[in-house]
mmCIF file of the N, C-alpha and C atoms, coordinates in Angstrom:
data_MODEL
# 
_entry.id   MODEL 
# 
loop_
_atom_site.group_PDB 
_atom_site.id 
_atom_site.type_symbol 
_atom_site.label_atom_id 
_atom_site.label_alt_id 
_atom_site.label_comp_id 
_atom_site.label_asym_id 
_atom_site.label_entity_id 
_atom_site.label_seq_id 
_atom_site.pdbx_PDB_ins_code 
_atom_site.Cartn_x 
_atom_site.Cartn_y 
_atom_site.Cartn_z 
_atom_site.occupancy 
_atom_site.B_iso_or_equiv 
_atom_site.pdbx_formal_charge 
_atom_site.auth_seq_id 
_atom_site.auth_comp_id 
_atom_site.auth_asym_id 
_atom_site.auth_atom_id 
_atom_site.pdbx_PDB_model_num 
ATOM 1   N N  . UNK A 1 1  ? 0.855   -1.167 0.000  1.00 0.00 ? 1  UNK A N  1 
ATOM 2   C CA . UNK A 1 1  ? 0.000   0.000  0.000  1.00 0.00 ? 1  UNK A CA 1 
ATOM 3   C C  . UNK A 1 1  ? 0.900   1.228  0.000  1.00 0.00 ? 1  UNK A C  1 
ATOM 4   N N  . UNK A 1 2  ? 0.500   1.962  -1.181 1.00 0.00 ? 2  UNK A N  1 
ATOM 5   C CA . UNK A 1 2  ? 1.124   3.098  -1.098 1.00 0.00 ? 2  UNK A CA 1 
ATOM 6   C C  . UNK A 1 2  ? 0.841   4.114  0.190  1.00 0.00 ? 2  UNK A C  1 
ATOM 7   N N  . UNK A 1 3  ? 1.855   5.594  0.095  1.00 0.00 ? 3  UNK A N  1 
ATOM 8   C CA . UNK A 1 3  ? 1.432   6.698  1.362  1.00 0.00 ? 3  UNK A CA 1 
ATOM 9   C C  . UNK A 1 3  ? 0.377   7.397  0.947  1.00 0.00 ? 3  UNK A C  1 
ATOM 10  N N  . UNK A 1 4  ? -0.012  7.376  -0.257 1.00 0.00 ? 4  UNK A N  1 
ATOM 11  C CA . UNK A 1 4  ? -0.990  8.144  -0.459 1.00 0.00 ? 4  UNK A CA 1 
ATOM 12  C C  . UNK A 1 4  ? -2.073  7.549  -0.095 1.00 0.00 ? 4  UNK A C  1 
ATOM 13  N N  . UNK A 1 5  ? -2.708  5.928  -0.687 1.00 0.00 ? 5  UNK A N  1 
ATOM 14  C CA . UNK A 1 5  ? -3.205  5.229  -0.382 1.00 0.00 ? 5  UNK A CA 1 
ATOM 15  C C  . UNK A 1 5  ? -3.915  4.967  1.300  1.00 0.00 ? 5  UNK A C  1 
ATOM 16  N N  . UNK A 1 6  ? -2.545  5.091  1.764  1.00 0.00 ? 6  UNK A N  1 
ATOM 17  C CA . UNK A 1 6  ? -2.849  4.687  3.656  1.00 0.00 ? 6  UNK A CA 1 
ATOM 18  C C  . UNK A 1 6  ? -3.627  6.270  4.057  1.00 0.00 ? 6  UNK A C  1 
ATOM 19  N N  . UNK A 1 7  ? -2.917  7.457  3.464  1.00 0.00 ? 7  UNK A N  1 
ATOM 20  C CA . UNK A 1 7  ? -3.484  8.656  4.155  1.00 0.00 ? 7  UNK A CA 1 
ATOM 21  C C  . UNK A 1 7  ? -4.811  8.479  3.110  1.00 0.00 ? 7  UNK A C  1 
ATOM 22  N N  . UNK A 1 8  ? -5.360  8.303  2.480  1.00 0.00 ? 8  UNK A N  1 
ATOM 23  C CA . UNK A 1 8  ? -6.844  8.394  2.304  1.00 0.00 ? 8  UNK A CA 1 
ATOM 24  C C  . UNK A 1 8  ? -7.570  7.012  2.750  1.00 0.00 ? 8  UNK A C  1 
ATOM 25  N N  . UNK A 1 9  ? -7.165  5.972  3.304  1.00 0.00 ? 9  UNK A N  1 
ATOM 26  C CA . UNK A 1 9  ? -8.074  5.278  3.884  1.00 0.00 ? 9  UNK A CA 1 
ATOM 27  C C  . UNK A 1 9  ? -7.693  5.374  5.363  1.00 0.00 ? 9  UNK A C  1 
ATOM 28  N N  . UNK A 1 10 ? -6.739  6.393  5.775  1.00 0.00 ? 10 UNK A N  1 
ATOM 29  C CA . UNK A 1 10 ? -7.194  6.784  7.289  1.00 0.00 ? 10 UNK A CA 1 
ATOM 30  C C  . UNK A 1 10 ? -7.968  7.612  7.579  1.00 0.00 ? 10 UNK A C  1 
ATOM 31  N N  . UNK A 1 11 ? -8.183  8.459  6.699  1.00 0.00 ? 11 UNK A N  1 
ATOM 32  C CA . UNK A 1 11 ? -9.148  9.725  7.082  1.00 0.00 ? 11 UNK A CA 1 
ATOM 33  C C  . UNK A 1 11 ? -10.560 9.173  7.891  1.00 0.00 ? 11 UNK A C  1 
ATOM 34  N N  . UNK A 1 12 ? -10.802 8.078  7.316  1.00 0.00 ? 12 UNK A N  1 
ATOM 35  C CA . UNK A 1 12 ? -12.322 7.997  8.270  1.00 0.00 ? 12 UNK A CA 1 
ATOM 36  C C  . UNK A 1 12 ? -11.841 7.547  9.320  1.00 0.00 ? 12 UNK A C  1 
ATOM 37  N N  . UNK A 1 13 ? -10.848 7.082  9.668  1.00 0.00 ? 13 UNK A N  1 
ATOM 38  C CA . UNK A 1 13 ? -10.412 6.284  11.223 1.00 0.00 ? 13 UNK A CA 1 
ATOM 39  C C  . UNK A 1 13 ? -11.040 7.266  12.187 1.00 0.00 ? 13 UNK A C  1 
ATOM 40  N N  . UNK A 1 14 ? -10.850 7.287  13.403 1.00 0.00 ? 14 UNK A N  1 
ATOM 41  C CA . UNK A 1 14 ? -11.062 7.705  14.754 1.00 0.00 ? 14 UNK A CA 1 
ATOM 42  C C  . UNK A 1 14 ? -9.696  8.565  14.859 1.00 0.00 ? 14 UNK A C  1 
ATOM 43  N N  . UNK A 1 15 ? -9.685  9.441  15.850 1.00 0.00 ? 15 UNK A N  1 
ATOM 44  C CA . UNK A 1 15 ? -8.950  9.708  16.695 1.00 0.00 ? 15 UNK A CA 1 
ATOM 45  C C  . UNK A 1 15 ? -7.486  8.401  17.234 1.00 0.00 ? 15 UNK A C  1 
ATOM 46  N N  . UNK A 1 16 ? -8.407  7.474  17.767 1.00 0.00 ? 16 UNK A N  1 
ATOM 47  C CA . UNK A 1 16 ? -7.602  6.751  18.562 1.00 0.00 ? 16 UNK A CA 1 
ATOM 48  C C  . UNK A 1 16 ? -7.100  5.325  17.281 1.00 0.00 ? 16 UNK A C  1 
ATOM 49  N N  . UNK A 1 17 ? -7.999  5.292  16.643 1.00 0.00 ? 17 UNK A N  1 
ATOM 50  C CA . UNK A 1 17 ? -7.745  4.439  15.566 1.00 0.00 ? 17 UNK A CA 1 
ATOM 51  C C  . UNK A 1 17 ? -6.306  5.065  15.044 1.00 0.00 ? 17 UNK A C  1 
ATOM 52  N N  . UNK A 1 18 ? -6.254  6.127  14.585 1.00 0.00 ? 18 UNK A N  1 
ATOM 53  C CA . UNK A 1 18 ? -5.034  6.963  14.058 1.00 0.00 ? 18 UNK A CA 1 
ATOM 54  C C  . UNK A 1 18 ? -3.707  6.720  14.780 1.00 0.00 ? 18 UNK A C  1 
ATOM 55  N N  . UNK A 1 19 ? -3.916  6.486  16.648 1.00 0.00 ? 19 UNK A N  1 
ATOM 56  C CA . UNK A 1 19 ? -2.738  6.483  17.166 1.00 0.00 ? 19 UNK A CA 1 
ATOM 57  C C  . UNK A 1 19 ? -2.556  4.997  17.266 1.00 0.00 ? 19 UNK A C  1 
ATOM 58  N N  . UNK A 1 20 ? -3.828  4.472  16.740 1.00 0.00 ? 20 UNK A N  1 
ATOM 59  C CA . UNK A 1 20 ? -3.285  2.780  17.113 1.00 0.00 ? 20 UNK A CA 1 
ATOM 60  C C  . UNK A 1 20 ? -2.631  2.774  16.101 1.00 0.00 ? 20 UNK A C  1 
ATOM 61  N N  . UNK A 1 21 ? -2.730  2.823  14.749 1.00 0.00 ? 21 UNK A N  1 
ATOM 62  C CA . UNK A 1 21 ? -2.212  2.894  13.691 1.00 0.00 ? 21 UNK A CA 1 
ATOM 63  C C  . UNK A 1 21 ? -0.961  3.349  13.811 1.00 0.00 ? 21 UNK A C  1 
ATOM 64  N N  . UNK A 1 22 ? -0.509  4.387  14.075 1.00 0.00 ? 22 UNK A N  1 
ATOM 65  C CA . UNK A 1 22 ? 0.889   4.924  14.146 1.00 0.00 ? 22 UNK A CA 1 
ATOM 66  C C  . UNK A 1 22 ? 1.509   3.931  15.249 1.00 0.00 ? 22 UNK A C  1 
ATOM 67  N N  . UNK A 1 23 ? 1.361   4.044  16.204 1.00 0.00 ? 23 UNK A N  1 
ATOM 68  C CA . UNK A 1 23 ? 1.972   3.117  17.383 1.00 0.00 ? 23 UNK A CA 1 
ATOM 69  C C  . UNK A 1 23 ? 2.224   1.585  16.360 1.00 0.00 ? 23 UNK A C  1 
ATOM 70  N N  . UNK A 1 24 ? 1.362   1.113  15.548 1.00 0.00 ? 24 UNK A N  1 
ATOM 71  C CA . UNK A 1 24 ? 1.523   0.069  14.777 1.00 0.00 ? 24 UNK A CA 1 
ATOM 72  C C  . UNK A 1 24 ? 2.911   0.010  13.536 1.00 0.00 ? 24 UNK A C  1 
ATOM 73  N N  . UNK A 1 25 ? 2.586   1.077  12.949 1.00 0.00 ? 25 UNK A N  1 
ATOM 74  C CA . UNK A 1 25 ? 3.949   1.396  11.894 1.00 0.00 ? 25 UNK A CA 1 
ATOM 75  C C  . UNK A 1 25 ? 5.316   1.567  12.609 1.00 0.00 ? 25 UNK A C  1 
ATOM 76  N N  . UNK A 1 26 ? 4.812   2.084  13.856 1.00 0.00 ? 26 UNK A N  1 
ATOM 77  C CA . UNK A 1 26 ? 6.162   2.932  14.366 1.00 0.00 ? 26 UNK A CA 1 
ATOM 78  C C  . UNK A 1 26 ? 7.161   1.652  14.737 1.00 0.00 ? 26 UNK A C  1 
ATOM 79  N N  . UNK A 1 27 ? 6.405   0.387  15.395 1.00 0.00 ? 27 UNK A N  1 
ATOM 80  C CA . UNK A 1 27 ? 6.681   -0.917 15.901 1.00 0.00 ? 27 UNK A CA 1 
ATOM 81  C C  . UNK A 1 27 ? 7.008   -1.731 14.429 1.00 0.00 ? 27 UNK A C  1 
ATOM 82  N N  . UNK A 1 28 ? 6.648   -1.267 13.375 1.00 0.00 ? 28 UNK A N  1 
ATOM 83  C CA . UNK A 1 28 ? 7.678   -2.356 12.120 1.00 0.00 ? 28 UNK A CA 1 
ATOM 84  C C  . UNK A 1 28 ? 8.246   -1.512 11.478 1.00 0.00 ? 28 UNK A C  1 
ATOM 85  N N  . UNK A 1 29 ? 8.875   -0.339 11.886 1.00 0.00 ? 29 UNK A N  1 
ATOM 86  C CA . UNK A 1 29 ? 10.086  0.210  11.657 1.00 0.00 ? 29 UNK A CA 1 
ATOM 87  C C  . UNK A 1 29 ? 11.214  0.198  12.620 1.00 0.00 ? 29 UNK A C  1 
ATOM 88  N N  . UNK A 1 30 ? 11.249  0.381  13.492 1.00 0.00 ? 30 UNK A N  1 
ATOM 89  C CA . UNK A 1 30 ? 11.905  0.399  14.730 1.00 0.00 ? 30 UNK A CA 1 
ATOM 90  C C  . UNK A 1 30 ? 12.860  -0.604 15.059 1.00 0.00 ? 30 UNK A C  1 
ATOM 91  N N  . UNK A 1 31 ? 12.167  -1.949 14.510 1.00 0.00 ? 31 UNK A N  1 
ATOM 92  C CA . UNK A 1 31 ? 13.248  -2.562 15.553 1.00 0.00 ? 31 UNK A CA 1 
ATOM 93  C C  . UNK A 1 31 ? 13.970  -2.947 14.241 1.00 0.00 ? 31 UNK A C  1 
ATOM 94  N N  . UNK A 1 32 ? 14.160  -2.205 13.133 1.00 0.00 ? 32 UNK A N  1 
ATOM 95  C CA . UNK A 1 32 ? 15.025  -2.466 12.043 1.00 0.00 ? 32 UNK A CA 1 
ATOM 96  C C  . UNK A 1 32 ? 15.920  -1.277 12.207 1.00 0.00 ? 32 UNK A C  1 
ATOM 97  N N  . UNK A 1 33 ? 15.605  -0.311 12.146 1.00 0.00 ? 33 UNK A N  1 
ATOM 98  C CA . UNK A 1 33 ? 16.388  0.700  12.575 1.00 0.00 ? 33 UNK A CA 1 
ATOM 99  C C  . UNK A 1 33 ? 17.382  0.355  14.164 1.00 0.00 ? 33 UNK A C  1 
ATOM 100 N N  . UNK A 1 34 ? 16.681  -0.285 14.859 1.00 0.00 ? 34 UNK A N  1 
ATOM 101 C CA . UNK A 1 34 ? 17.309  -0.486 15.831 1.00 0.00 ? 34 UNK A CA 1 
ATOM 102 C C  . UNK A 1 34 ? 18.802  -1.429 15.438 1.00 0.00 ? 34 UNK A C  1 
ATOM 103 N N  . UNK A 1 35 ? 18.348  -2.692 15.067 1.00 0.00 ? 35 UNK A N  1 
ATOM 104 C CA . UNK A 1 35 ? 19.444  -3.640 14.799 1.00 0.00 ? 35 UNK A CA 1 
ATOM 105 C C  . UNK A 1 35 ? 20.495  -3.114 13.752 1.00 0.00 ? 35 UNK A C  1 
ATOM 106 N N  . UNK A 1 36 ? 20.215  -1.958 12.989 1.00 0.00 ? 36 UNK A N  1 
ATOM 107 C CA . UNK A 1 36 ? 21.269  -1.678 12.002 1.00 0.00 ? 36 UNK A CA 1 
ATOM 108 C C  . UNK A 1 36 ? 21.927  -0.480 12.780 1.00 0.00 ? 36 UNK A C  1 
ATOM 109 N N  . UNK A 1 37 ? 21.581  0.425  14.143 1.00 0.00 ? 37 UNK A N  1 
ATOM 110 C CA . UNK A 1 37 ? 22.096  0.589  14.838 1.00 0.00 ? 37 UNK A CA 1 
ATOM 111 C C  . UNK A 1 37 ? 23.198  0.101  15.381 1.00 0.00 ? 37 UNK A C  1 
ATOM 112 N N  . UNK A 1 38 ? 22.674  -1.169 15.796 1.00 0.00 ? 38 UNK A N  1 
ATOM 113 C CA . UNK A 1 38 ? 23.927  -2.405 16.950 1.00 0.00 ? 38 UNK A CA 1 
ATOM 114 C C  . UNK A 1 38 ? 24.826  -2.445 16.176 1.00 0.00 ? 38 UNK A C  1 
ATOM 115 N N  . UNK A 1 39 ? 24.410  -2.773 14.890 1.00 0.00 ? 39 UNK A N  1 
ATOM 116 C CA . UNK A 1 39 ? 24.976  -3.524 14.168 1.00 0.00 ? 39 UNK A CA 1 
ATOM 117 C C  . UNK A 1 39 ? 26.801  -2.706 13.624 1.00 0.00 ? 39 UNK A C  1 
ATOM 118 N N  . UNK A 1 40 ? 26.266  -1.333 13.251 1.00 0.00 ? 40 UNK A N  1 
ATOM 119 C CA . UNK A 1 40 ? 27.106  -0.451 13.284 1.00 0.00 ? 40 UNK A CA 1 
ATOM 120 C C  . UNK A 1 40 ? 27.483  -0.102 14.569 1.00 0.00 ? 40 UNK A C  1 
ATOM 121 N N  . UNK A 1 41 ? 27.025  -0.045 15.425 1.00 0.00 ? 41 UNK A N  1 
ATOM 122 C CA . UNK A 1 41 ? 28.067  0.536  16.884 1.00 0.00 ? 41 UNK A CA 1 
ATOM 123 C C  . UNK A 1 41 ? 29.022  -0.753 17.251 1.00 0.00 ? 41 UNK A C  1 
ATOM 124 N N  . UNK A 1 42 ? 28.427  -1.992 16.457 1.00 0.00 ? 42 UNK A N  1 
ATOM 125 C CA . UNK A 1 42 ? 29.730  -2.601 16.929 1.00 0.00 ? 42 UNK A CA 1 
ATOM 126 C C  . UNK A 1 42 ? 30.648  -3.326 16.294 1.00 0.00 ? 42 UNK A C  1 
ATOM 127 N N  . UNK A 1 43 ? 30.690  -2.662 14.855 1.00 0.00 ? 43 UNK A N  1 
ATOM 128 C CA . UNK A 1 43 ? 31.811  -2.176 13.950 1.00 0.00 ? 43 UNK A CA 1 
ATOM 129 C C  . UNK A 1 43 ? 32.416  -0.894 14.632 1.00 0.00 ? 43 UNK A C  1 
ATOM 130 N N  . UNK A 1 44 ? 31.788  -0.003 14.654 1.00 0.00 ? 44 UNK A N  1 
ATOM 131 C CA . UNK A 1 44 ? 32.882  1.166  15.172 1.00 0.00 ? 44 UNK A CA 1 
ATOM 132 C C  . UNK A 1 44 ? 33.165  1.007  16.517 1.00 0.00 ? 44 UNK A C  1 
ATOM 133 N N  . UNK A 1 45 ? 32.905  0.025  17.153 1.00 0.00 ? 45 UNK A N  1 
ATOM 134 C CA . UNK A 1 45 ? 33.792  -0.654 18.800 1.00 0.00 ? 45 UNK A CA 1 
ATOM 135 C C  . UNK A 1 45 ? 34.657  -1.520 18.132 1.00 0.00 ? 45 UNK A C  1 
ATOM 136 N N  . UNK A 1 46 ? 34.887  -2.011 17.142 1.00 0.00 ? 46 UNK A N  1 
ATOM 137 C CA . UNK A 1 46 ? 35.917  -2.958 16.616 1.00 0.00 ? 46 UNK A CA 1 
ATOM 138 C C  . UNK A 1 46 ? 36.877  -1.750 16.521 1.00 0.00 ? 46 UNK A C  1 
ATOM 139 N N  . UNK A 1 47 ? 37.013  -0.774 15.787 1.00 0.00 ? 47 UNK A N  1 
ATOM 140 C CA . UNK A 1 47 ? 37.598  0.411  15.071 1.00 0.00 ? 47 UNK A CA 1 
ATOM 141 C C  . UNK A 1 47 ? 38.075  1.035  16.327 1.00 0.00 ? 47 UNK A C  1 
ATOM 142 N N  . UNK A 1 48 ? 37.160  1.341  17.138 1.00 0.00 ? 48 UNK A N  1 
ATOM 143 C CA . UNK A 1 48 ? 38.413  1.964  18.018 1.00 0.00 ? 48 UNK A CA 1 
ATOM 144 C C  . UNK A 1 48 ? 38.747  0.940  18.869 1.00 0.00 ? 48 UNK A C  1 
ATOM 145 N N  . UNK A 1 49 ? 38.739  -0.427 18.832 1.00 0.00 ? 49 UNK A N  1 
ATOM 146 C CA . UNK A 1 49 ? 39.791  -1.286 19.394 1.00 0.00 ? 49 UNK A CA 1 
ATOM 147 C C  . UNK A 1 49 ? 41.018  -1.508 18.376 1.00 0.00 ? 49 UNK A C  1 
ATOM 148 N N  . UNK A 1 50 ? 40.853  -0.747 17.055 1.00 0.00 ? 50 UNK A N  1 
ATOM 149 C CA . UNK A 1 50 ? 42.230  -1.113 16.507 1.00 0.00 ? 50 UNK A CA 1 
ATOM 150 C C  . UNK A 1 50 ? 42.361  -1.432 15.255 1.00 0.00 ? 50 UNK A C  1 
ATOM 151 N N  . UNK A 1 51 ? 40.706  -2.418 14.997 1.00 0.00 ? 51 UNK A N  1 
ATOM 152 C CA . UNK A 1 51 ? 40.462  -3.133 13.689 1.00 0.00 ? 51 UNK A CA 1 
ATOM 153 C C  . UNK A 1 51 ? 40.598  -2.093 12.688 1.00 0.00 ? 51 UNK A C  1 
ATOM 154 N N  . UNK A 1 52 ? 40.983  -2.503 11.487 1.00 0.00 ? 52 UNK A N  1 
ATOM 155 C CA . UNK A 1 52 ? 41.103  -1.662 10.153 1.00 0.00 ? 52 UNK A CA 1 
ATOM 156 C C  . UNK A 1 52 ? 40.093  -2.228 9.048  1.00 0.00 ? 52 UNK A C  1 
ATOM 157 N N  . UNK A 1 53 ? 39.149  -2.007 8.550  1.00 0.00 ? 53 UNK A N  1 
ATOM 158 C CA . UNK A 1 53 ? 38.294  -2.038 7.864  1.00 0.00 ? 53 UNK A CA 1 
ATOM 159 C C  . UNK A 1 53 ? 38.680  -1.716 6.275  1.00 0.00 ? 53 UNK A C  1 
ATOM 160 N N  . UNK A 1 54 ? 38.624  -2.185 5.394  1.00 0.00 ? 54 UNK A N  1 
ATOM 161 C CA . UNK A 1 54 ? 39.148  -1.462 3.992  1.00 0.00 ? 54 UNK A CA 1 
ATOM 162 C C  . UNK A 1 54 ? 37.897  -0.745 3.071  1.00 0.00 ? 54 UNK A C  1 
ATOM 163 N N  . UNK A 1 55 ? 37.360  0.016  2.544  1.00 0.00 ? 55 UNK A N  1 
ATOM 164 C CA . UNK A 1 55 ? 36.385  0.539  2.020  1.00 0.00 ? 55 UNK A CA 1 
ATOM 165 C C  . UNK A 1 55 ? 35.419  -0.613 1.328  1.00 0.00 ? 55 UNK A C  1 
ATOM 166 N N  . UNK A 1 56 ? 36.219  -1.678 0.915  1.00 0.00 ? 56 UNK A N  1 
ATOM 167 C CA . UNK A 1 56 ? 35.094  -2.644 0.289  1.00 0.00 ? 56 UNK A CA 1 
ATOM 168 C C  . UNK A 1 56 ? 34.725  -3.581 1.569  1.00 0.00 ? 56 UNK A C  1 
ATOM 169 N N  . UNK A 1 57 ? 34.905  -3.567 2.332  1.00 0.00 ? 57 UNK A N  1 
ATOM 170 C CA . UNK A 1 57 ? 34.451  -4.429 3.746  1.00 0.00 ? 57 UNK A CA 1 
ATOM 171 C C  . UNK A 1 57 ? 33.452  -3.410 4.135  1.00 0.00 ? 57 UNK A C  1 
ATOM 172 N N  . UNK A 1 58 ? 33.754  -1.974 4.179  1.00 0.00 ? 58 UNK A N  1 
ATOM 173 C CA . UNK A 1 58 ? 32.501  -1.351 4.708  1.00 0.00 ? 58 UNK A CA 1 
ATOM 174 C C  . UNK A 1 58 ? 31.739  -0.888 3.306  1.00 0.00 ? 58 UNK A C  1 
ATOM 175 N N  . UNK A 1 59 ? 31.641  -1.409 2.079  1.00 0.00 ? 59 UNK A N  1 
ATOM 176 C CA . UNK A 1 59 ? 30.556  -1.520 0.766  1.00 0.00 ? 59 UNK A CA 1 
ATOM 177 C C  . UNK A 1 59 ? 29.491  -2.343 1.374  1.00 0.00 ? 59 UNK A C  1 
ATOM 178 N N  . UNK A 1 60 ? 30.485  -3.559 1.449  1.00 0.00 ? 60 UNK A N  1 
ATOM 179 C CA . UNK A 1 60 ? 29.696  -5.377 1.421  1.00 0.00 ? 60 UNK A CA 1 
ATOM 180 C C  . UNK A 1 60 ? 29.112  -5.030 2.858  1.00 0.00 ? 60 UNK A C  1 
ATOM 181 N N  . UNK A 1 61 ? 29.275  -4.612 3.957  1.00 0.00 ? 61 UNK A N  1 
ATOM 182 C CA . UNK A 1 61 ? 28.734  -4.597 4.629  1.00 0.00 ? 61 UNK A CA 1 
ATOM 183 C C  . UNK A 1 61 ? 27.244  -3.719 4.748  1.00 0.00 ? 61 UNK A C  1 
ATOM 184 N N  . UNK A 1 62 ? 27.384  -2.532 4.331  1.00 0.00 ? 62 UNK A N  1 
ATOM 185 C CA . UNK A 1 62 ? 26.519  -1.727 4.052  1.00 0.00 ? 62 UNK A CA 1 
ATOM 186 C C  . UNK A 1 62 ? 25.708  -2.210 3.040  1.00 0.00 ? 62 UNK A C  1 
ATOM 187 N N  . UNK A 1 63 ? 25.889  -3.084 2.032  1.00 0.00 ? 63 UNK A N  1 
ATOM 188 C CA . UNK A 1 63 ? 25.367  -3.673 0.918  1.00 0.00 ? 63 UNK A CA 1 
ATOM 189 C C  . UNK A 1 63 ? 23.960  -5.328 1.372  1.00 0.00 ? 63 UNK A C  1 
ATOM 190 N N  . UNK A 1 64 ? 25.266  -5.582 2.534  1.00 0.00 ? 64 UNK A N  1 
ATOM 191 C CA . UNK A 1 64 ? 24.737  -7.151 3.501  1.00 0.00 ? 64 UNK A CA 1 
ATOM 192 C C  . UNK A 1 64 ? 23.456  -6.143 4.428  1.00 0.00 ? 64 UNK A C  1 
ATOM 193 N N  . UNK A 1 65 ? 23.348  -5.233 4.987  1.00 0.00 ? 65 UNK A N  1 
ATOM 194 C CA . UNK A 1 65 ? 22.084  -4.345 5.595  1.00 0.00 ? 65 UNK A CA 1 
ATOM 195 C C  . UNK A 1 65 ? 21.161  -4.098 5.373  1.00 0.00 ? 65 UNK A C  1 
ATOM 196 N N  . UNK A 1 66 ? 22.075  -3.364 3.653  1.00 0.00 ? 66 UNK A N  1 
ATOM 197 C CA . UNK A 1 66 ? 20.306  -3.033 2.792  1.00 0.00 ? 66 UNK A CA 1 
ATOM 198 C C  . UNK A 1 66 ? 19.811  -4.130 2.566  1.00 0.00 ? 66 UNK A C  1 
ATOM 199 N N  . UNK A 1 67 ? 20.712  -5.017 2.027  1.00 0.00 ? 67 UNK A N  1 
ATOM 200 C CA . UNK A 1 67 ? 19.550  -6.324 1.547  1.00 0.00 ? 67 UNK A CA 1 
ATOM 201 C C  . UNK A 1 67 ? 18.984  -6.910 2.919  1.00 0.00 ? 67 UNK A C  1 
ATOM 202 N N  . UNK A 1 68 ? 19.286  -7.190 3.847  1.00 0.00 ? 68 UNK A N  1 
ATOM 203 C CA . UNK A 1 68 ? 18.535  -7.590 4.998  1.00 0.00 ? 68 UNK A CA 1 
ATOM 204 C C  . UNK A 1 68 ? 17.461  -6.739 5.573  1.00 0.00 ? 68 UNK A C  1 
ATOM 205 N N  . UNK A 1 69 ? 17.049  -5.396 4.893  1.00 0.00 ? 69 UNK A N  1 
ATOM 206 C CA . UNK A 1 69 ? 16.098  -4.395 5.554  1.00 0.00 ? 69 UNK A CA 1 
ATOM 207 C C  . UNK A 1 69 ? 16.502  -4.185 6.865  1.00 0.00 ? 69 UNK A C  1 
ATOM 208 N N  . UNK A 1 70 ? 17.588  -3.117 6.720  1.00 0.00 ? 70 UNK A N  1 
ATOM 209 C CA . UNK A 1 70 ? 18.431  -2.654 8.163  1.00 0.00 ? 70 UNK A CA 1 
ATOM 210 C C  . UNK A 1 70 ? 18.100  -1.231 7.169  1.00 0.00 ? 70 UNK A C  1 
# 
């Protein structure tokens, strides 16, 4: 479903329908954003322990994210 789509079949919702709804989206974005968070903070805890990374290790990696929906 497109955004345009979702904002014209919310308009008739409720009030509270609207925040269930958001509280709903907000919960299958989140915990993807979250894990590609970790995921990067603990590459850059490798980095400042020392590790050296070469630009195509951080491609493929960034490449291994998107395709996993990070």
């Amino acid at each position: 479903m497109s955004l345009a789509e979702l904002k014209k079949e919310s308009v008739s919702l409720s009030a509270e329908e609207k925040l269930e709804l958001a509280e709903f989206l907000q919960a299958q974005i989140e915990p993807q954003g979250t894990r590609r968070r970790e995921r990067v903070s603990a590459l850059m805890s490798e980095m400042d322990a020392g590790r050296k990374f070469s630009r195509a290790e951080f491609e493929r990696t960034d490449q291994e994210l998107s395709a996993s929906g990070l």
